[in-house]
C-alpha positions, 0 to 999 in steps of 0.5 A, spaced: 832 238 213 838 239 207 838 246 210 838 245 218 844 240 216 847 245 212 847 250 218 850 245 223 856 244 218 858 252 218 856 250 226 861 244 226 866 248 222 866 255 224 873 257 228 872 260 234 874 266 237 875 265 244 874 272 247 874 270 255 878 265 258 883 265 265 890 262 265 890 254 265 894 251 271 899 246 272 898 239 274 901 240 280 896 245 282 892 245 289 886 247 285 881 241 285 879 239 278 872 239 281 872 246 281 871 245 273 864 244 274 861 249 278 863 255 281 862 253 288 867 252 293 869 249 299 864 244 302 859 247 298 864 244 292 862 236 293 855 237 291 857 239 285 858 231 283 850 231 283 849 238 278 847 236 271 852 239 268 857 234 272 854 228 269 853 231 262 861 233 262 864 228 265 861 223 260 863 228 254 871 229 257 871 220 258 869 221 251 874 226 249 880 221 252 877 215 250 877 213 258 871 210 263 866 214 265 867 216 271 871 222 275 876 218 278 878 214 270 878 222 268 883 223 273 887 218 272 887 220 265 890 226 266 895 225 271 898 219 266 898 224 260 903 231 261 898 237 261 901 239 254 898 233 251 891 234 254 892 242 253 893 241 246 888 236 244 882 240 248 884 246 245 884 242 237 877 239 239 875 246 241 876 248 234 879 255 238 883 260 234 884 266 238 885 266 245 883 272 249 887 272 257 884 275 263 890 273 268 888 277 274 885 271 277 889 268 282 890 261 280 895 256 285 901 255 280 898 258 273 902 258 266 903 264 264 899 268 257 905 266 254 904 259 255 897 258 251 900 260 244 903 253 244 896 252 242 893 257 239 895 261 234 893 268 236 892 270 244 892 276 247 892 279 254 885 282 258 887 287 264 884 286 270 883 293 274 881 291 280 888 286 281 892 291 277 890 296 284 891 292 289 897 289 286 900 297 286 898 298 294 900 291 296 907 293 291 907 299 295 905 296 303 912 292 301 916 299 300 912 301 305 909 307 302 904 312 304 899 313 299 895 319 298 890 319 293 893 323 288 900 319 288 897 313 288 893 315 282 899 317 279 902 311 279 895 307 277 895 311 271 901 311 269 901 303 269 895 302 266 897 307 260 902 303 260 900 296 259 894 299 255 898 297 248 899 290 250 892 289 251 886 288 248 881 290 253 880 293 260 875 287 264 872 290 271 869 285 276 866 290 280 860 286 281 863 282 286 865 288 290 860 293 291 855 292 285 854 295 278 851 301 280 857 306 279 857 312 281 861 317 275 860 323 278 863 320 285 868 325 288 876 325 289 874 327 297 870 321 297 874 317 294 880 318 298 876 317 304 876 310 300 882 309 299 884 311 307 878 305 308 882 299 304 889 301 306 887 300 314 884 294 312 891 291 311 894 286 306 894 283 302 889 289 299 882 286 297 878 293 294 872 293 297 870 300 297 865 303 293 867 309 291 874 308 291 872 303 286 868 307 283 873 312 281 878 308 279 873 304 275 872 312 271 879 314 270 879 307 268 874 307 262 878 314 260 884 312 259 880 305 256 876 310 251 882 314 249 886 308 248 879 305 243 880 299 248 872 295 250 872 294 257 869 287 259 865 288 266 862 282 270 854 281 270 850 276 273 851 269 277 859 267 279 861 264 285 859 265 292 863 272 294 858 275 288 851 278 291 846 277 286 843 282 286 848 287 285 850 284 279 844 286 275 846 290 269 840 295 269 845 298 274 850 300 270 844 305 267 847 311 270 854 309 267 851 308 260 847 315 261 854 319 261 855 321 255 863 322 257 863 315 256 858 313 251 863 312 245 867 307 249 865 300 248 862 295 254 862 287 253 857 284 259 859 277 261 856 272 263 850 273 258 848 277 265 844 270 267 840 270 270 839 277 268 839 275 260 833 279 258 835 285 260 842 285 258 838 284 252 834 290 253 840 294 254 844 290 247 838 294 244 837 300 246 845 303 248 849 303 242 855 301 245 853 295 249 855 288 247 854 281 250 857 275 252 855 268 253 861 265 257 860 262 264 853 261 262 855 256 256 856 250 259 854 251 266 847 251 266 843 244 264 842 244 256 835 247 257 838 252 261 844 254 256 839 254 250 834 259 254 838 263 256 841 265 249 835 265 246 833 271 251 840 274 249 837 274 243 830 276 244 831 284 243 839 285 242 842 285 235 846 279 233 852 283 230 853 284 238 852 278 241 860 273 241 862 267 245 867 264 249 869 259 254 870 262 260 875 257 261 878 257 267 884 253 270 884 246 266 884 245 258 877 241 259 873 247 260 875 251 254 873 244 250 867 243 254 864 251 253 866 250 245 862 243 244 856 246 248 856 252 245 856 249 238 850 245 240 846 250 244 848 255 238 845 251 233 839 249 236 837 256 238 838 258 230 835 251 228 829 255 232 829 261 229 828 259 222 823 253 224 819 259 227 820 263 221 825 268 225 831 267 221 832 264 214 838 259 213 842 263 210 840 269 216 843 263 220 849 261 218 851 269 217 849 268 225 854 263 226 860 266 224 858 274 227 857 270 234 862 265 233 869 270 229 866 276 225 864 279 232 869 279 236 874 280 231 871 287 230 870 289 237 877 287 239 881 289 233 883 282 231 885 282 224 885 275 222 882 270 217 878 265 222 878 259 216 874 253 218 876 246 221 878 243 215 884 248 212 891 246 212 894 253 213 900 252 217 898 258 222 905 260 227 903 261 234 904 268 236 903 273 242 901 280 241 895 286 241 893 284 234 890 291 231 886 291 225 890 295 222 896 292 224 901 286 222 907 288 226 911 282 224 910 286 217 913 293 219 920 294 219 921 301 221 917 306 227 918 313 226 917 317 233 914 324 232 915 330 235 913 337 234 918 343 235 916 350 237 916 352 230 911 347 227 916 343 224 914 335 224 921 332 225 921 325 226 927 319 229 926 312 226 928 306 230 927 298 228 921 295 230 925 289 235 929 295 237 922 300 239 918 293 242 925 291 246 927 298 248 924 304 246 917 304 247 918 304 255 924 308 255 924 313 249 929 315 244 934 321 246 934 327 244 937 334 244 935 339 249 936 344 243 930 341 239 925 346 241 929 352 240 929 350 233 926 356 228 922 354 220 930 356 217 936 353 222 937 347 226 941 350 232 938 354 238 936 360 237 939 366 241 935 367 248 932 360 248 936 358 254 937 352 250 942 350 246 948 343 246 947 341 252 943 336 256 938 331 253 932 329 253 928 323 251 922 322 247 917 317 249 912 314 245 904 316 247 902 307 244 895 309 244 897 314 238 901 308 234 900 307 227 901 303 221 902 308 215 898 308 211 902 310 204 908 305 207 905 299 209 912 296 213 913 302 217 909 305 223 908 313 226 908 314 234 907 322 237 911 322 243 912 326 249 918 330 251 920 328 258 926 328 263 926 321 264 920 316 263 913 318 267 916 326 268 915 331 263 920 335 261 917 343 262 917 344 254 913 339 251 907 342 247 904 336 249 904 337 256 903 344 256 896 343 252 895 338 258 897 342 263 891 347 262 887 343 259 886 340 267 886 347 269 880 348 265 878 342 268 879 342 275 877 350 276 871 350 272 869 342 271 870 344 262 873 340 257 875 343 250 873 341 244 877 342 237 875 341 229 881 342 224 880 345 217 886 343 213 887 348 208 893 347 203 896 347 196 898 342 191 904 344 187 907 342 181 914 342 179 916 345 172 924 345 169 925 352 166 931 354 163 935 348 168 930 351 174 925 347 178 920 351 179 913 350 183 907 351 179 899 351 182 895 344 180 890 348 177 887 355 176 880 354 178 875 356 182 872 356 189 868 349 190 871 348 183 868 341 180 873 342 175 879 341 180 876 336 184 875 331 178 883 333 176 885 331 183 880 326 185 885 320 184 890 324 190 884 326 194 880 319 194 888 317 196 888 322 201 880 320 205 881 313 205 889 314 208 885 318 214 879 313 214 885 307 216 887 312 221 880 312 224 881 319 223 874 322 220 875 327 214 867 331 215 867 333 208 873 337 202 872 341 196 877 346 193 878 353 195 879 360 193 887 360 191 890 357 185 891 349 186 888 349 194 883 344 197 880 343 204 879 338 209 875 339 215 877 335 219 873 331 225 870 333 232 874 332 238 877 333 245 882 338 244 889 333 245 886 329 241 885 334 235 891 336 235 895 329 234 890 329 229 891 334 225 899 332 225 897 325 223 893 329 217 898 334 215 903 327 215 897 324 210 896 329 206 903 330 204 906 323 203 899 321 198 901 328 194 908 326 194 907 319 191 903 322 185 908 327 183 905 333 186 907 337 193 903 339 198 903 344 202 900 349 208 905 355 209 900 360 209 902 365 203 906 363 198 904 367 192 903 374 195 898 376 190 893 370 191 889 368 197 893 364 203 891 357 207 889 357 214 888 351 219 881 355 222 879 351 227 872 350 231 872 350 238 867 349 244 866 347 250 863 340 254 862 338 261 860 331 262 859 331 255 854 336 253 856 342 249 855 348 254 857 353 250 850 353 247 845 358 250 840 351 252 835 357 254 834 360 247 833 367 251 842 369 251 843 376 249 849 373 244 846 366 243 850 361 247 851 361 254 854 365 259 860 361 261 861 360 252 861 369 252 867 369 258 871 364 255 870 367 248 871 373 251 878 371 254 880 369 247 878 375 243 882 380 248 889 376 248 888 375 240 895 378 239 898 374 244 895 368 242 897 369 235 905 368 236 903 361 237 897 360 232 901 365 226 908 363 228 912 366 221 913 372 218 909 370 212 903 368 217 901 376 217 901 376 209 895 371 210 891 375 216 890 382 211 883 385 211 878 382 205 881 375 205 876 372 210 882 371 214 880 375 220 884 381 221 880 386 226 880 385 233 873 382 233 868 378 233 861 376 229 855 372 229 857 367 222 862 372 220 868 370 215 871 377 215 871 376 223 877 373 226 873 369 232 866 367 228 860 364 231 857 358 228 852 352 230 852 344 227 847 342 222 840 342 225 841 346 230 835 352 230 837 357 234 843 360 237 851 358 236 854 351 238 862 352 237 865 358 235 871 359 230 878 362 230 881 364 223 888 366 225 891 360 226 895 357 220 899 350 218 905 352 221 903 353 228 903 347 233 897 346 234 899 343 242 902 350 243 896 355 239 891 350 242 894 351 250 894 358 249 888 359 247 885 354 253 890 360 257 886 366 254 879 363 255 881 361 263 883 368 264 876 370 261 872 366 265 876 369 272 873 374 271 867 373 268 869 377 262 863 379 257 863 380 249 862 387 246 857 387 240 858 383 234 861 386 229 856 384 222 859 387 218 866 388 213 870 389 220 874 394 213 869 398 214 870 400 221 877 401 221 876 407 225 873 404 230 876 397 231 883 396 233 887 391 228 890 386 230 898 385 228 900 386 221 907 382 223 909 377 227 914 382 231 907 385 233 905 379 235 910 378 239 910 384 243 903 383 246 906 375 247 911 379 252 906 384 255 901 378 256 903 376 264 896 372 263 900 366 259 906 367 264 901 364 270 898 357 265 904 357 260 910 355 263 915 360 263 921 357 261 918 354 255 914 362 253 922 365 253 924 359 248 918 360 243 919 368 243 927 367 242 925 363 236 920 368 233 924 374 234 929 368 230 924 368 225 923 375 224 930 377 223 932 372 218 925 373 214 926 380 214 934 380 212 932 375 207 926 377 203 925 371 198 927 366 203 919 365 205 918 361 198 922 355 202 917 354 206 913 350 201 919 344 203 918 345 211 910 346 212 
């Protein structure tokens, strides 16, 4: 029994972290407080004075408020007392230290998010999708606007993208619309028809629409999954408007069989009762399911609390299981739901270690994992849940809270963009100037800025750009960090847009989306991308009052020598990428005097590149911080071998890589559609390399004999090959990516991958085919082989010849970014030493 009691104290004492709950509502409201009990309504509501969780509670609140046991009594006692005070005594019974808001209920006369902080210390926001959509079309039937599908998913896209930073998870109530079944693969056409059904039904919009739904709930869970936000979907019983047999979770099958979406995390509500088994099932077996007992604690009778958590608990992990209330509307369901949550937690544990299941210390790791730990890792919340009894003084507050964020900490953002040189630039504004302003409306900035060269800040001549006229850079939230070498500042990449929501036809963002969606929409394919990041580390030498930059070692390639030397930048160097959830694949030495490489993670293409800037920013900044520099400038000694940024490529659909050859018979060993692609790049490699080889010292790089790639073809596993087959580990047969070598660390990686997507369009347009592989020294058929541009005046020659890119890439931006070559090639080639400069830049 000393055991049992010591596990009913970590039960009693632990802080709760509340992970579903509904605004509360005024006391004025016409909502009756009978509804606290059960989730009838109507005339079916009256009954639910003879329900056992009506009897049970109402003798727990009179306890609570020192009343009569009776509703009336209770009643009496709340109108006597301001809803504050009963609020603030409920929520301290409760013990509840996070507060997490799904406001997309329609409650008569409810407070606001804001409100609740008065009585927990940390609340945050859950977006409701379907109340978000009907907002926008009742929104839009005031201004009477007619919508199409595509203007209204442009506006729903646009705000849901927006609100993503200020909110902690997406929560979809489509179970009690048209049921789990989701179809992802749902058409744009059927979905308009949807759309045409619910706007003719009229106002106030009540979408009911299964495949509208079900394609505002993928294109929901996309941008959930780019922003790493969980999604909550309801499951199982709830009020009448709700059939029962669609809210089955073994519906969502299809859904969590998508590969698309099998990163982004699910929270089933509601502990799926009456479906409690198989939620468990699916916890078990779908890495990125989660439950939720809420609604079902306190609801049912004990009997049927304590066996519906011990069916969550028959199969699913404990470590995915997380409480809430599911309070709604009046302080005492959030007191109600954490005392029966307590009570029924404890006997379910106090079972399994009676049953031999669990040990009293498996138990009480138990209780704080469902309690706090759960939720605090599955929603980023970065706090310390302390027991009941500490005296920290907690100060309320309202934000996202990020696990590796402390925004009252940060004094400065810094807002990035990349030019069309490859330069990193970056504006900082104040952290109350960035949350009042600028997150929503950006920072202004010169339209010169992308006719920027590596040695001049003015335009350059032919750009059409110059002193006139501003733009201004928007901040993309969902790539927001804390910097993990100045921990009182934050990065943010941007966009470069005219005005908010409209994208200025310069941005390499944009450019890098607006063929990805080509690809997407003529061939249904997503490209992925995965970046190895060479560099060299410099180190400075005063020589007769002269800085000089000395390599960090004279080692060999894989040289344990040097990795020892430079472990403690290195070490640095990970764990800065591993706090930026940036995945480092594996690192070593290189060939070149005090040069390394990084391979970088897996990724969709866009997310790559904002990837690979981030490292490049990490990279630098942890080496200066030791005294050294860091640099990716392609060829600073003539004589010694050059860095690249080689990146490996393949192609997805519905997140299977098709770029493999599944049959085993394909002549090449991957699949028709990876030959026409690669096929594509491999033809306009010339042109591609204005953007990927972007300097005149890029072409010291690309020489032949240096693995580097500086013949017009391609090889299976061949480093002496520009485009390089290649196939993961573990995979037996043929090829499952394939690399391009002439890409280098001043390139923009947004404008080298859009060209590459661009080259491989055209490629499968026309079905294009590859010509043998070359399995050899390309060196040694040079006769017979053509040689890619030895200078970037080449490059840009073909760039200007290539009528491909002038149909993908928009025009305008092509002419700034050959002014600014042609820039470079002039300078560099009046200037010979001045490419030793570029050690500061790239």
């Amino acid at each position: 029994m000393e055991g049992f009691a010591e596990l009913k104290e970590a039960v009693e004492k632990v802080k709760l972290v509340d992970a579903h709950a509904h605004n509360i509502v005024s006391l004025h409201s016409k909502l009756p407080f009978l509804s606290c009990f059960s989730e009838a309504t109507g005339d079916a509501l009256s009954s639910a004075l003879h329900t056992i969780n009506f009897k049970r509670s109402i003798r727990e609140i009179a306890e609570l408020y020192g009343s009569n046991i009776s509703l009336h009594a209770i009643q009496e006692y709340r109108r006597c007392h301001k809803l504050e005070e009963s609020t603030a005594l409920c929520f301290k019974a409760a013990g509840i230290s996070v507060l997490l808001i799904d406001d997309g209920l329609d409650l008569d006369m409810k407070n606001e998010v804001e409100w609740h902080k008065n009585f927990v210390p940390i609340v945050g926001r859950i977006l409701r999708i379907e109340h978000l959509v009907e907002k926008i079309l009742d929104e839009g039937r005031s201004e009477k606007k007619t919508w199409t599908l595509d203007s209204f998913m442009e506006v729903f896209m646009g705000r849901l993208k927006s609100l993503a930073d200020k909110v902690v998870a997406f929560k979809s109530i489509a179970a009690y619309r048209s049921g789990l079944e989701f179809n992802t693969e749902v058409t744009a056409k059927e979905a308009e028809e949807g759309l045409k059904a619910v706007l003719h039904a009229g106002g106030p919009a009540r979408i009911t629409n299964k495949n509208f739904i079900d394609y505002i709930f993928v294109h929901a869970l996309e941008v959930a999954q780019s922003f790493d936000l969980p999604i909550q979907i309801h499951t199982g019983f709830g009020d009448k408007d709700l059939d029962l047999r669609l809210s089955n979770p073994l519906h969502l099958r299809n859904l969590l069989e998508d590969k698309r979406f099998s990163k982004c995390r699910i929270v089933l509500l509601h502990a799926s009762y009456p479906f409690s088994k198989e939620a468990s099932y699916l916890a078990s077996v779908y890495s990125q399911v989660y439950l939720d007992f809420g609604l079902a604690v306190p609801k049912l009778s004990f009997h049927g609390m304590v066996s519906s958590i011990k069916e969550l608990l028959e199969l699913a992990p404990m470590n995915k299981v997380m409480f809430s209330t599911d309070g709604v509307a009046f302080p005492e369901a959030f007191y109600l739901g954490a005392k029966k949550a307590r009570e029924v937690v404890f006997t379910v544990l106090r079972d399994a270690c009676m049953d031999g299941d669990l040990s009293i210390t498996e138990a009480i790791a138990a209780v704080r994992d469902i309690f706090s730990e759960n939720a605090k890792q599955f929603y980023k919340i970065n706090i310390a849940v302390e027991s009941l009894n500490s005296k920290t003084d907690q100060s309320p507050s309202h934000a996202k809270v990020d696990s590796n964020s402390e925004t009252q900490d940060v004094t400065l953002v810094r807002i990035l963009w990349i030019d069309a040189s490859g330069q990193h630039r970056c504006r900082a504004v104040t952290q109350k100037r960035f949350n009042d302003y600028i997150q929503k409306n950006g920072v202004g900035l010169t339209c010169a800025s992308m006719g920027m060269s590596s040695f001049s800040d003015g335009p350059a001549d032919g750009s059409n750009l110059s002193a006139v006229g501003e733009i201004r850079l928007i901040p993309d939230l969902s790539t927001k960090c804390k910097l993990p070498w100045a921990k009182q500042q934050e990065m943010v990449l941007s966009d470069m847009c005219i005005a908010p929501g409209k994208a200025w036809e310069y941005c390499p963002r944009e450019a890098l989306r607006r063929v990805s969606r080509v690809l997407k929409d003529e061939f249904d394919l997503v490209m992925n991308a995965g970046f190895e990041n060479e560099f060299f580390l410099f180190k400075s030498v005063v020589r007769e009052g002269k800085e000089e930059w000395l390599p960090f070692d004279y080692t060999m390639y894989c040289s344990t020598a040097s990795f020892d030397a430079a472990s403690s930048v290195l070490e640095e160097i990970v764990a800065s990428l591993q706090s930026l959830n940036i995945t480092v694949e594996q690192l070593h030495a290189e060939s070149g005097n005090g040069q390394f490489e990084f391979a970088l993670g897996y990724t969709e293409c866009a997310s790559a590149a904002d990837t690979l800037i981030f490292a490049r920013e990490v990279i630098r900044a942890v080496a200066r911080k030791h005294g050294l520099l860091a640099t990716f400038v392609p060829k600073y000694a003539l004589d010694d071998i050059g860095s690249g940024s080689h990146v490996h490529l393949s192609l997805s659909k519905n997140g299977e890589n098709v770029f493999m050859d599944h049959g085993g018979s394909a002549r090449h060993g991957m699949s028709k559609v990876g030959e026409a692609f690669m096929a594509g790049v491999l033809e306009h490699l010339p042109s591609i390399m204005a953007f990927t080889a972007p300097v005149p010292n890029s072409y010291d790089r690309i020489q032949p004999n240096t693995w580097s790639g500086a013949y017009q073809c391609w090889g299976r596993q061949n480093r002496e090959a520009p485009l390089r087959t290649a196939s993961s580990p573990g995979v037996p047969n043929g090829f499952t990516n394939f690399e391009v070598k002439v890409f280098d660390g001043c390139a923009n990686p947004y404008l080298g991958l859009a060209s590459i997507i661009a080259a491989g369009i055209e490629g499968l347009r026309r079905c294009l085919t590859l010509p043998e592989p070359v399995d050899e020294n390309p060196e040694n058929l040079k006769a017979s082989i053509r040689r890619l541009p030895k200078s970037l005046a080449e490059s840009v020659e073909a760039l200007e010849r290539n009528t491909t890119f002038k149909g993908l890439i928009n025009e305008k931006l092509l002419v700034a970014i050959q002014a600014v070559r042609k820039a470079e090639i002039k300078y560099y080639s009046e200037n010979n030493e001045a490419y030793k400069e570029l050690i500061h830049k790239y």
